[in-house]
C-alpha positions as CSV (number, residue, x, y, z in Angstrom):
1,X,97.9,57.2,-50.2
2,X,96.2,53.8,-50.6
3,X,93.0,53.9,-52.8
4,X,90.9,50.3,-53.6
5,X,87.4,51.3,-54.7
6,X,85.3,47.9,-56.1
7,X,82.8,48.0,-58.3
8,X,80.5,45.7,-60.0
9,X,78.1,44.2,-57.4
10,X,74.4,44.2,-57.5
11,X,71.2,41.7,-57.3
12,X,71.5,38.5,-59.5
13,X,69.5,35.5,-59.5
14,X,71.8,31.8,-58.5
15,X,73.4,30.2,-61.2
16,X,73.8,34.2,-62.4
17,X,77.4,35.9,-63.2
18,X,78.8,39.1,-62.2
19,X,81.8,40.4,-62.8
20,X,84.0,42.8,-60.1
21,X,86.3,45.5,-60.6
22,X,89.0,47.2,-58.2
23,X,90.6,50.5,-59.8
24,X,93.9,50.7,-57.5
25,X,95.7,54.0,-56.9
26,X,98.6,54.9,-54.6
27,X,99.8,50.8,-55.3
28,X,101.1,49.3,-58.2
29,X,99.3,45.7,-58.3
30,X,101.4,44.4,-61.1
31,X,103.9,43.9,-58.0
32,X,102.0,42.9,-55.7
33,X,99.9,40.0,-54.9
34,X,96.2,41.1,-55.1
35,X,93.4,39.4,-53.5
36,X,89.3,39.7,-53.4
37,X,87.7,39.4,-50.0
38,X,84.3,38.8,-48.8
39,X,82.4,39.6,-45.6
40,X,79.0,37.6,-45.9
41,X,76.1,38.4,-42.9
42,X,76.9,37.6,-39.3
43,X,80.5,36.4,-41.0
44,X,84.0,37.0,-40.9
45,X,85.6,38.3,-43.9
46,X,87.2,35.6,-45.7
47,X,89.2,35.7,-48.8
48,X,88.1,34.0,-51.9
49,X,91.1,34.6,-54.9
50,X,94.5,35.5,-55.0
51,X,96.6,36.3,-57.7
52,X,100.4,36.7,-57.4
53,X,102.9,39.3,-58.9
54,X,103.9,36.5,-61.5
55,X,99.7,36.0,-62.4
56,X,99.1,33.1,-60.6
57,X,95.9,32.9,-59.7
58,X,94.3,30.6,-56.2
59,X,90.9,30.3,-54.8
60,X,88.9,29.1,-52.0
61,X,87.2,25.9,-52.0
62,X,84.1,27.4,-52.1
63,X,84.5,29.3,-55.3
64,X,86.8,27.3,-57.0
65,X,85.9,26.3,-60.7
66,X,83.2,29.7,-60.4
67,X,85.0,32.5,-59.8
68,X,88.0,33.9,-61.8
69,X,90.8,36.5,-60.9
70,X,92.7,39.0,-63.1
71,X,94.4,41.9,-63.7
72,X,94.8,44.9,-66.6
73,X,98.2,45.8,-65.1
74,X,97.9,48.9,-67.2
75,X,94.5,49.7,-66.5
76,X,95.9,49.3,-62.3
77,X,92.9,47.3,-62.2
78,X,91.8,43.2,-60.5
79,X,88.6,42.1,-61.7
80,X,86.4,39.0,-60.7
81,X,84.5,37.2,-62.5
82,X,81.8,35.6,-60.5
83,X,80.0,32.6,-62.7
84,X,77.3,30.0,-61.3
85,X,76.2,32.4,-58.5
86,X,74.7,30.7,-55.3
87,X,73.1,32.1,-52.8
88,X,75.9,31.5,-50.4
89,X,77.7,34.0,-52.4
90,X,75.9,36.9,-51.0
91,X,78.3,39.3,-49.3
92,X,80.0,42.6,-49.4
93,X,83.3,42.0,-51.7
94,X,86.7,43.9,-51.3
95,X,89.8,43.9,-52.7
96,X,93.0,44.1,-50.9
97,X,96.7,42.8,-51.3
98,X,97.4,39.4,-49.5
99,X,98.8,40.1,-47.1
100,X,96.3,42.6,-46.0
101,X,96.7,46.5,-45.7
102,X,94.8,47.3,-42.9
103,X,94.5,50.7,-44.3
104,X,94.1,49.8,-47.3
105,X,90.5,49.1,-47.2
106,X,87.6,50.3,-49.5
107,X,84.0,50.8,-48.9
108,X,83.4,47.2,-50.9
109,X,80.6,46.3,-53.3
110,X,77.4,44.4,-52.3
111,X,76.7,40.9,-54.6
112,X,73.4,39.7,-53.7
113,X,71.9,36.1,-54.9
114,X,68.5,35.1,-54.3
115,X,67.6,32.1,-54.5
C-alpha cells in the first residue's frame, strides 16, 4: 500500500521560505521519479518539480530559480525547498510520482503567502 503524507506547510509572509517534506512508504522513490504538485483556489492541480531516478531535478516556469527538489533516498523522503515566496504560491502541495498514481494521493499540506 501506497503511503505520501507531506508535511511542512503553514502561513509565511512573500519573499518568505518554507521547506516541504513527503515521508514515502509502500514506494521506493530512489526508483522512481518523484514530483511536488500544487492545487491553488478555484485551480487545477499543476505540478511544479520533478526529480528523476538518476536526481535530475525540473521545475515549472513559475517556480523556477525559487523552489528546489530533493531526496534522502535513505530517509524515503522528497523535500521542497520553497525560497522567495509570492503570494501566487498559495496552495495545497502534494507529492506524487510523475506519472501520477491516482491512488497514490495524500491529504497535502497548505502553504499560505500573504501579501
Amino acid at each position: 500500500q501506497v503511503q505520501l503524507v507531506e508535511s511542512g506547510g503553514g502561513l509565511v509572509q512573500a519573499g518568505g521560505s518554507l521547506r516541504l517534506s513527503c515521508a514515502a512508504s509502500g514506494i521506493i522513490i530512489s526508483i522512481n521519479t518523484m514530483a511536488w504538485y500544487r492545487q491553488g483556489p478555484g485551480k487545477e492541480r499543476e505540478l511544479v518539480a520533478r526529480i528523476t531516478r538518476n536526481g535530475w531535478p525540473s521545475y515549472s516556469g513559475s517556480v523556477k530559480g525559487r523552489f528546489a527538489i530533493s531526496r534522502d533516498n535513505a530517509k524515503n523522503t522528497v523535500y521542497l525547498q520553497m525560497d522567495s515566496l509570492k503570494p501566487d504560491d498559495t496552495a495545497v502541495y502534494y507529492c506524487n510520482t510523475d506519472p501520477q498514481l491516482s491512488y497514490a494521493w495524500g491529504q497535502g499540506t497548505q502553504v499560505t503567502v500573504s501579501s
